[in-house]
N, C-alpha and C positions, 0 to 999 in steps of 0.2 A: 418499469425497472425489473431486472432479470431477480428473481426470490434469491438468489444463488450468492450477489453480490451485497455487501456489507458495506454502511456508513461509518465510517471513521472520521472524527470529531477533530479538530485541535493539528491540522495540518501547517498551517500558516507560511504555507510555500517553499518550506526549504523541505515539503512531505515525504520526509525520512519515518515519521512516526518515533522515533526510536533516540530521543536525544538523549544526550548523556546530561545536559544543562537541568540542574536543579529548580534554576533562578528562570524559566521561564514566566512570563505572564498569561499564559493559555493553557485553558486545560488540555491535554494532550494522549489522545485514547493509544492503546498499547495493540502494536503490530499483531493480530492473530494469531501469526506465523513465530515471531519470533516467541508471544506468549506460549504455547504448545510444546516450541523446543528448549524455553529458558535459557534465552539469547537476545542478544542485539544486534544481531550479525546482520539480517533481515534489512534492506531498505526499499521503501516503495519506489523513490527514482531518487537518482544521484546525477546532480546537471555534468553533462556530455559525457557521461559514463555508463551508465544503466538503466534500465526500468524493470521492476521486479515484474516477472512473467503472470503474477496474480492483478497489477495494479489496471485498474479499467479507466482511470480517468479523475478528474475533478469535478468537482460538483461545489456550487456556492453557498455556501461561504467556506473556506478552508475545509470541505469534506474531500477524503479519498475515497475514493469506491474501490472494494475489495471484492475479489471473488476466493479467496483461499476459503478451507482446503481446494475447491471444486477448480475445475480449467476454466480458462479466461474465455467464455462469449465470447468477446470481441478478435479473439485471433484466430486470423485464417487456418485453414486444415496444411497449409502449406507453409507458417511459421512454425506449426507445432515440430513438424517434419524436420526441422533445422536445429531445434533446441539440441 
């Protein structure tokens, strides 16, 4: 695994990181990104609308893999081009 990229705890599929829900039953580790900027604006992926340009995947049990601040490994020299 790239040194670069970050385990994040407490995804449990809907891996927004970033819930407003008090009353969840999972611990639930706090977005990097939105930590740094003191926001929740930040989502790792949002089904059939997003995926944050940091997020690299899942990994099990409920981890997100983070590469923020650093660029995403995984994306071609030719998505970066697009952003």
């Amino acid at each position: 695994m790239n040194k670069e990229i970050k385990k994040l705890k407490g995804a449990n599929m809907d891996i927004d990181l970033t819930s407003d829900k008090s009353d969840i039953d999972w611990k639930q580790e706090i977005c990097p990104w939105n930590k740094e900027e003191n926001t929740k604006e930040h989502k790792c992926a949002i089904k059939n609308i997003s995926i944050c340009k940091y997020f690299c995947g899942i990994e099990y049990l409920d981890t997100v893999l983070c590469s923020y601040p650093n660029d995403n490994p995984l994306v071609s020299e030719n998505a970066k081009d697009n952003e």
